[in-house]
C-alpha positions as CSV (number, residue, x, y, z in Angstrom):
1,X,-47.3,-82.6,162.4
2,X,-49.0,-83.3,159.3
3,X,-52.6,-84.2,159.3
4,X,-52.9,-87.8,158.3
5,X,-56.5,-89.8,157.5
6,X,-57.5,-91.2,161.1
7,X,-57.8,-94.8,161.7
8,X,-61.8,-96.3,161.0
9,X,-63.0,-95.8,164.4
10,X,-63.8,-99.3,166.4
11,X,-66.6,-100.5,168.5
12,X,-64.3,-100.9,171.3
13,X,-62.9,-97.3,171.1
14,X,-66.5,-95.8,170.7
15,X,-67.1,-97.7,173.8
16,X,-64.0,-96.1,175.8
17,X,-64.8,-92.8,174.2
18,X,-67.9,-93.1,175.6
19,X,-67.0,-94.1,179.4
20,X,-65.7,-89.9,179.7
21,X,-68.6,-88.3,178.2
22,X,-70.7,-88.2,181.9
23,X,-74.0,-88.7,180.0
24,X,-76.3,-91.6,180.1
25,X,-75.4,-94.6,177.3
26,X,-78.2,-96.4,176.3
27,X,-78.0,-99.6,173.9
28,X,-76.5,-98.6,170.2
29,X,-78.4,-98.0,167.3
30,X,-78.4,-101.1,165.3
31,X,-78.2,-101.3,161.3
32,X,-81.6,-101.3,161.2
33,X,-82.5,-98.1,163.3
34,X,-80.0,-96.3,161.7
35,X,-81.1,-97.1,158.7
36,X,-84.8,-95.3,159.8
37,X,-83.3,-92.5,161.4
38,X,-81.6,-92.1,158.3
39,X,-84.8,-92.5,156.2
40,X,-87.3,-90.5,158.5
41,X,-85.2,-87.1,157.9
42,X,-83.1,-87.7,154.5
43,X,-79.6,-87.6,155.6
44,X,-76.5,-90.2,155.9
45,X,-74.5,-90.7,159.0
46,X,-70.2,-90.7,158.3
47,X,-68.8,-94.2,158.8
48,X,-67.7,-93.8,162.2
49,X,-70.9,-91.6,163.6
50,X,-72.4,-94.7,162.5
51,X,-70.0,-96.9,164.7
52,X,-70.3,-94.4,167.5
53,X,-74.1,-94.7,167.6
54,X,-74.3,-98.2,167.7
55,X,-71.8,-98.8,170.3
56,X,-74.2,-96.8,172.3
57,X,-76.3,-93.8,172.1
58,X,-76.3,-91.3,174.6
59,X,-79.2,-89.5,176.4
60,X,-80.4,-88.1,179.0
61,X,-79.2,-84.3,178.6
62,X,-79.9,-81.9,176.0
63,X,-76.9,-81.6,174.6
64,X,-77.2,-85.0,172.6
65,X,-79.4,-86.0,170.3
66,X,-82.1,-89.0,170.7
67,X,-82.2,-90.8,167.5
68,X,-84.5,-93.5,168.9
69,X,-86.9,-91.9,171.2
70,X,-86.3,-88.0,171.1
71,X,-88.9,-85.6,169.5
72,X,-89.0,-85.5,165.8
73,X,-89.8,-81.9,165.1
74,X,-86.8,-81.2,167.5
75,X,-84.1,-83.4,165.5
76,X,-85.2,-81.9,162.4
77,X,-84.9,-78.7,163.7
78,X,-81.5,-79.6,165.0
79,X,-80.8,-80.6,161.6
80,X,-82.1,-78.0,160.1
81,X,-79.6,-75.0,162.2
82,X,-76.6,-74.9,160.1
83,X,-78.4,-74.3,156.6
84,X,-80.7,-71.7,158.4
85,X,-77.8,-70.4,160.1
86,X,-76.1,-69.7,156.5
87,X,-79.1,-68.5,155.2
88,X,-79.4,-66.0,158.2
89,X,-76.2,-64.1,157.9
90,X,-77.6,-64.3,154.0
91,X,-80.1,-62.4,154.5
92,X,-78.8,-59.9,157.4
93,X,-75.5,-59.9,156.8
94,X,-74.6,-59.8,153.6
95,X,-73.2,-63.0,153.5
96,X,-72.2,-65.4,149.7
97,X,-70.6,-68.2,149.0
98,X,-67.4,-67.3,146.6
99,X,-68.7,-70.5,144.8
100,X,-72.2,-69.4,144.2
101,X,-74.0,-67.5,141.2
102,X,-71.9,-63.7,141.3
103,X,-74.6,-61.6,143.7
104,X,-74.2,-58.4,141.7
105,X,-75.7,-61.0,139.1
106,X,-79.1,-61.3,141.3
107,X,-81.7,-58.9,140.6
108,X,-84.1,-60.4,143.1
109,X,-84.2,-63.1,145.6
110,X,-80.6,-63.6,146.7
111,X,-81.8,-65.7,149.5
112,X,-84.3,-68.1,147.2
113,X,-81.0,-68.8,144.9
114,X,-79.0,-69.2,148.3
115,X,-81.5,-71.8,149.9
116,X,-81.0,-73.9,146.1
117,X,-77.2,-73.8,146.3
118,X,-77.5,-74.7,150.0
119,X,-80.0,-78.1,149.0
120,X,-76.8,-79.8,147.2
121,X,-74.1,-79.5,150.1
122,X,-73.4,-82.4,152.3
123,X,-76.0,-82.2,155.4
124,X,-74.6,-81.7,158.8
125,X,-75.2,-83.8,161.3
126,X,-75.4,-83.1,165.3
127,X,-72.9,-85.2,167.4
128,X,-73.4,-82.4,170.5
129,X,-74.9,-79.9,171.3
130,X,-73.6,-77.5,168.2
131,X,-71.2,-79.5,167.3
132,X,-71.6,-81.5,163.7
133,X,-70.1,-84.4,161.3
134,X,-70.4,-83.9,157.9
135,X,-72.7,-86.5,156.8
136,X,-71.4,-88.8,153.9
137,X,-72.4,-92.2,153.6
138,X,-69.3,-94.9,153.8
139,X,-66.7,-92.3,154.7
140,X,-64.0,-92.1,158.2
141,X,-62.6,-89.0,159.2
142,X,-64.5,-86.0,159.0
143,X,-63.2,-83.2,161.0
144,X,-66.0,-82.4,164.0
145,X,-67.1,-78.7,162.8
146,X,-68.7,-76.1,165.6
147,X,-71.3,-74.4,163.9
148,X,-72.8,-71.0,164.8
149,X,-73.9,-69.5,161.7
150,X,-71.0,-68.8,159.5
151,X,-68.8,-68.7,162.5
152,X,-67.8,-72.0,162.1
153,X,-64.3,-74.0,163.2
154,X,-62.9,-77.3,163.4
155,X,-63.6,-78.5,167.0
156,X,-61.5,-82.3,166.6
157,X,-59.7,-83.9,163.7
158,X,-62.5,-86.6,163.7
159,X,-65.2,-88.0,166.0
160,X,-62.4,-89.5,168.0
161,X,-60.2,-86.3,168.8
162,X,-63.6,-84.1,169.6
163,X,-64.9,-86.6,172.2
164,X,-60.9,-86.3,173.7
165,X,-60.7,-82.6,173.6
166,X,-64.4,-81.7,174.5
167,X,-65.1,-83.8,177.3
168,X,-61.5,-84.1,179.3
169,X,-59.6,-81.5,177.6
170,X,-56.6,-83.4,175.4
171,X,-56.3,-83.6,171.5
172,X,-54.1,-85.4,169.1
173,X,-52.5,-81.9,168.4
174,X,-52.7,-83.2,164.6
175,X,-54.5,-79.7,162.5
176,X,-57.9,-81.2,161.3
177,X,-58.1,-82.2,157.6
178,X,-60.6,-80.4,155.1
179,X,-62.6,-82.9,154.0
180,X,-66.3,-80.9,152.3
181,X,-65.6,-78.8,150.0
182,X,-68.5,-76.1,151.0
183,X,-68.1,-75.9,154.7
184,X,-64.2,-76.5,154.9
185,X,-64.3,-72.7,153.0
186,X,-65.8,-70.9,156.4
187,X,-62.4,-72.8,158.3
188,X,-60.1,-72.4,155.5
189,X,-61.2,-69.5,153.8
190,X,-58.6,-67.6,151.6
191,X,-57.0,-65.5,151.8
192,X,-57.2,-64.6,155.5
193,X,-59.8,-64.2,157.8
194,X,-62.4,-61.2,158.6
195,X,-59.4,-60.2,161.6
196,X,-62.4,-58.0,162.6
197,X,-64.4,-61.1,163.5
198,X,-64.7,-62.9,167.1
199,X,-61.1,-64.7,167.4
200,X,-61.4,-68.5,165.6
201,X,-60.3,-70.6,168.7
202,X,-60.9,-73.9,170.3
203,X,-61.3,-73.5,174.1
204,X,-58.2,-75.1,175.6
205,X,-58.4,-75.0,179.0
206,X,-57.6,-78.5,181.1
207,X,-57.0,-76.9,184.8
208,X,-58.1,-73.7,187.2
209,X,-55.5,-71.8,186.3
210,X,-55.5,-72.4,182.8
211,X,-59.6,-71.5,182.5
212,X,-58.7,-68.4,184.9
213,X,-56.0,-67.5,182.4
214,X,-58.3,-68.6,179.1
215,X,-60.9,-65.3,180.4
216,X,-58.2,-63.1,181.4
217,X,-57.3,-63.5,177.6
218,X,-60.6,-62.9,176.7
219,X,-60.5,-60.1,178.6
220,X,-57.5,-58.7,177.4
221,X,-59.3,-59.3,173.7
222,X,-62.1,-56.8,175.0
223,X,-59.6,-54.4,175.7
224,X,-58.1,-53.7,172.8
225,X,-61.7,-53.8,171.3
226,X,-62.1,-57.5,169.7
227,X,-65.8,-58.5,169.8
228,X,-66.8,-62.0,171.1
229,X,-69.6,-64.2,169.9
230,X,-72.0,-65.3,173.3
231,X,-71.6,-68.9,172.7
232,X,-67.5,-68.1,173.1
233,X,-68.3,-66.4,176.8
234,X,-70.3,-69.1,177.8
235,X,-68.3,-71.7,176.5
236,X,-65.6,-70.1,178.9
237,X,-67.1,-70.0,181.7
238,X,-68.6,-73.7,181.2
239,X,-65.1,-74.8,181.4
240,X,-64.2,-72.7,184.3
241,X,-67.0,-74.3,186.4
242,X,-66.3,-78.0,185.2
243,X,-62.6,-76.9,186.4
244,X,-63.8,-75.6,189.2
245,X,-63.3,-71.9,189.5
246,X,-65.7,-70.5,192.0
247,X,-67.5,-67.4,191.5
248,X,-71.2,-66.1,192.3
249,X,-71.6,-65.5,188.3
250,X,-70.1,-68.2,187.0
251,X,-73.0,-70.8,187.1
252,X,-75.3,-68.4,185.4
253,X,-72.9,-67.8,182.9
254,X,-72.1,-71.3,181.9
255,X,-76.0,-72.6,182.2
256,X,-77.2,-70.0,179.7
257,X,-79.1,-71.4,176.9
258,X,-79.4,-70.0,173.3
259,X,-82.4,-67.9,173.7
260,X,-80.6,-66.3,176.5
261,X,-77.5,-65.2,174.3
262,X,-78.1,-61.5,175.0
263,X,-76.9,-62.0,178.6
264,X,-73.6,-63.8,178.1
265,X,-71.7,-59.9,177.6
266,X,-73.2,-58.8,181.2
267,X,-72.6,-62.0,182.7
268,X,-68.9,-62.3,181.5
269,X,-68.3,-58.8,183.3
270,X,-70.0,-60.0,186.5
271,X,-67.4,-63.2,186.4
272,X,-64.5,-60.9,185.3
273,X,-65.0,-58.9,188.2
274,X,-65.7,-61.6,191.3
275,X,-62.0,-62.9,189.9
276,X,-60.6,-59.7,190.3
277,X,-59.5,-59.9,187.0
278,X,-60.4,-56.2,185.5
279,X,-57.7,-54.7,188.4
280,X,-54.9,-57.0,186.7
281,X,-55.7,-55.6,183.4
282,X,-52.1,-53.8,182.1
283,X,-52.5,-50.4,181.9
284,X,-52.9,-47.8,178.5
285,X,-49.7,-45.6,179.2
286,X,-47.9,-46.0,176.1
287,X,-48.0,-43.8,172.7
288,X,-48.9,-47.4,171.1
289,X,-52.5,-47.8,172.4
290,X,-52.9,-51.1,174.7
291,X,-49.4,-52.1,174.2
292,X,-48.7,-54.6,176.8
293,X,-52.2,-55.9,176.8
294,X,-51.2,-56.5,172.6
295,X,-47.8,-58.5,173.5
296,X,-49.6,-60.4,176.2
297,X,-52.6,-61.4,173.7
298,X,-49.8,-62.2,170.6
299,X,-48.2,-64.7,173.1
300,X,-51.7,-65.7,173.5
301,X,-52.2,-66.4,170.1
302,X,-48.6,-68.4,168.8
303,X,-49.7,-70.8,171.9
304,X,-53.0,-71.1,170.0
305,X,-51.2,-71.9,166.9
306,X,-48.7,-74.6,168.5
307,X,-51.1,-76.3,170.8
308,X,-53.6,-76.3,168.0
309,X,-56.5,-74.4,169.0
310,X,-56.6,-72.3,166.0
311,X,-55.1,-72.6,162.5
312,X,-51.7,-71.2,161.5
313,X,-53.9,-69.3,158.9
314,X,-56.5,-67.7,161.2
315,X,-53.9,-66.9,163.9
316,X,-51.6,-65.7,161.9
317,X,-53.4,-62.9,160.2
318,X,-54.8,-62.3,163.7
319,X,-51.3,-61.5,165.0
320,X,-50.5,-59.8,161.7
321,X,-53.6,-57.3,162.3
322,X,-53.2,-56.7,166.0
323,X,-49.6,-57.2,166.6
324,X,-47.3,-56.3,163.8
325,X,-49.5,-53.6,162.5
326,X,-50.6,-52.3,165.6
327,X,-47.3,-52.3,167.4
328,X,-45.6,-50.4,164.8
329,X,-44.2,-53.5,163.3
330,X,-41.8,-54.5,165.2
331,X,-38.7,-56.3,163.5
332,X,-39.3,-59.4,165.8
333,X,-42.6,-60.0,164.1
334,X,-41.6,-59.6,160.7
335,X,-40.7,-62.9,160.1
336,X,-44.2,-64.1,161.5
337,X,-45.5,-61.9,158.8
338,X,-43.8,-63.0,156.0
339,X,-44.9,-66.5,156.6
340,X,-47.9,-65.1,157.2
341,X,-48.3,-63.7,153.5
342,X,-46.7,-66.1,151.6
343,X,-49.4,-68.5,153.1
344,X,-52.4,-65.9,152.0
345,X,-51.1,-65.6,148.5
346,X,-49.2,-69.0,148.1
347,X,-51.3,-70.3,144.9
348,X,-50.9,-67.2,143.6
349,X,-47.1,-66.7,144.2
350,X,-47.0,-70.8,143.3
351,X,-44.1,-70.5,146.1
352,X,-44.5,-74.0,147.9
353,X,-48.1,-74.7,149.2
354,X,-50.5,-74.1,151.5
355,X,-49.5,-76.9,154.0
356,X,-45.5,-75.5,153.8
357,X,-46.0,-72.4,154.9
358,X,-48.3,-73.2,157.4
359,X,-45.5,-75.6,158.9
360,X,-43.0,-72.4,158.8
361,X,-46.0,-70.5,161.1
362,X,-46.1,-73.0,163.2
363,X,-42.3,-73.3,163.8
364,X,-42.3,-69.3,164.0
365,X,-44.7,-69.3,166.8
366,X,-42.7,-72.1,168.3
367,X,-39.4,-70.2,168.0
368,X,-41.0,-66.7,169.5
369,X,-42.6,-69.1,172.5
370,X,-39.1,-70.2,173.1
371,X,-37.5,-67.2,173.6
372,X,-37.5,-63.6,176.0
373,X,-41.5,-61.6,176.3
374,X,-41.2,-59.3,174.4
375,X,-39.3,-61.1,171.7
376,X,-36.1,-58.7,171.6
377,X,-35.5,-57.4,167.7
């Protein structure tokens, strides 16, 4: 399907959105508190953030922000995590924007001229927990971005379709529209993705099985050597509990908080192993190293595509990387592939655009889905 601008977002369905969130609603925000929240810390709520907030504002847990009565210093800080975020894997990871100053350029200070350029983007705003609306004054639609430094995805089409797929697991299945120019590039950066990086992925989970299945995948990813950011371990096993998968780890895993990052990879083990999972594991007995766990982990991924959870882009080079390549290329992935590239280099090819060839990886996925595991060919 092809993303199309979401409807203006109504009191009425703020309302309804609101009844699944299992949080506290307090009265809305009206024009004139929003106005003040706006003024005390020097950013605009989107359109329908606005609409959200004043059909009712809810509290009581952590995860949302208190616009009328939480601590300021905290909400600033809150504000505050996206930029610093940036300006972390700046300074320790050698992180630049392709649309700032040339680096080699900067004889001193790289992270002084990266704070300026960082001043005149749109501000982030928290709808939950780490996930954030771009914040434009006046405008619908906004794709809802998780941001963990520059590991950031879309998490819902718009404040509508996050609130669906975060709190009882369903989406509109429509890909989410870049709308900011400067954080749209860390979801829709081209050509490719870092395929070295933690998998891009929205946690799709909606029943036992399917969270049991979600970390076997993620275990599967370990395997073959794929690195996972905490947040995506714990975010796992948060959906496993709500889903209710019993395990002696699991509580501890979801319930970690950010400060406690550095136990999510022990954790994650523990859970693996009360679900017997590890033993399931397919074996390394082939000359291609982790073959079967590969094939299992590419089916993985084209369901990602189709059901939406990643983008035809970011899953594509994934399968590209740690399928085709490292399966010797097999002929049934070639096809994959060549959608694949023609979508990396399609302005520079100026053979159809971006959108087309993510369409034909989409319907590749869907065609491989339909047919034998291992796809024969």
């Amino acid at each position: 399907m092809t993303a199309q601008p979401p409807a203006p977002l109504t009191p009425e369905v703020a309302r309804s959105l609101q009844s699944v969130l299992g949080a506290d609603i307090g009265p809305g925000l009206d024009e004139r508190e929003l106005d003040a929240v706006e003024a005390r810390f020097g950013f605009a709520f989107s359109a329908d953030h606005r609409v959200f907030l004043a059909a009712g504002l809810p509290h009581g847990s952590p995860g949302w922000p208190d616009w009328r009565d939480g601590d300021p210093e905290d909400l600033a800080e809150w504000l505050a995590r996206p930029v610093e975020g940036v300006l972390f894997d700046v300074e320790h990871n050698g992180f630049w924007h392709p649309a700032w100053p040339p680096r080699q350029a900067i004889t001193s200070h790289p992270l002084e001229v990266a704070r300026r350029e960082l001043a005149t983007v749109p501000q982030l705003v928290p709808v939950f927990g780490h996930r954030y609306l771009p914040g434009t004054a006046g405008e619908w639609g906004h794709p809802v971005l998780s941001v963990h430094q520059t590991d950031i995805i879309f998490y819902g089409n718009d404040l509508a379709d996050y609130v669906r797929r975060e709190f009882t697991g369903r989406s509109s299945g429509v890909p989410a529209r870049a709308t900011v120019d400067f954080w749209s590039y860390f979801v829709e950066a081209g050509p490719g993705i870092d395929v070295t990086a933690p998998t891009p992925h929205i946690p799709y989970a909606v029943s036992a099985q399917e969270a049991v299945e979600y970390l076997r995948m993620l275990a599967l990813e370990r395997l073959i050597g794929r690195p996972h950011h905490p947040h995506q371990l714990i975010e796992a096993g948060l959906a496993a509990l709500v889903l209710d998968v019993e395990t002696e780890s699991l509580p501890l895993l979801a319930g970690l908080t950010r400060t406690e990052h550095e136990r999510a990879d022990a954790l994650f083990e523990r859970v693996l192993t009360e679900l017997g999972l590890p033993e399931g594991l397919p074996p390394d007995d082939t000359d291609i190293p982790r073959e079967a766990a590969r094939w299992e982990l590419v089916r993985w991924w084209l369901r990602l595509i189709v059901n939406g959870s990643t983008t035809p882009g970011a899953g594509g080079d994934l399968i590209t990387y740690e399928g085709w390549d490292a399966l010797g290329r097999p002929e049934a992935l070639k096809p994959l592939a060549d959608d694949v590239y023609e979508y990396d280099n399609w302005e520079a090819r100026r053979g159809g655009t971006r959108e087309q060839w993510a369409r034909a990886i989409t319907a590749e996925a869907e065609r491989l889905l339909a047919g034998p595991w291992p796809p024969l060919g």
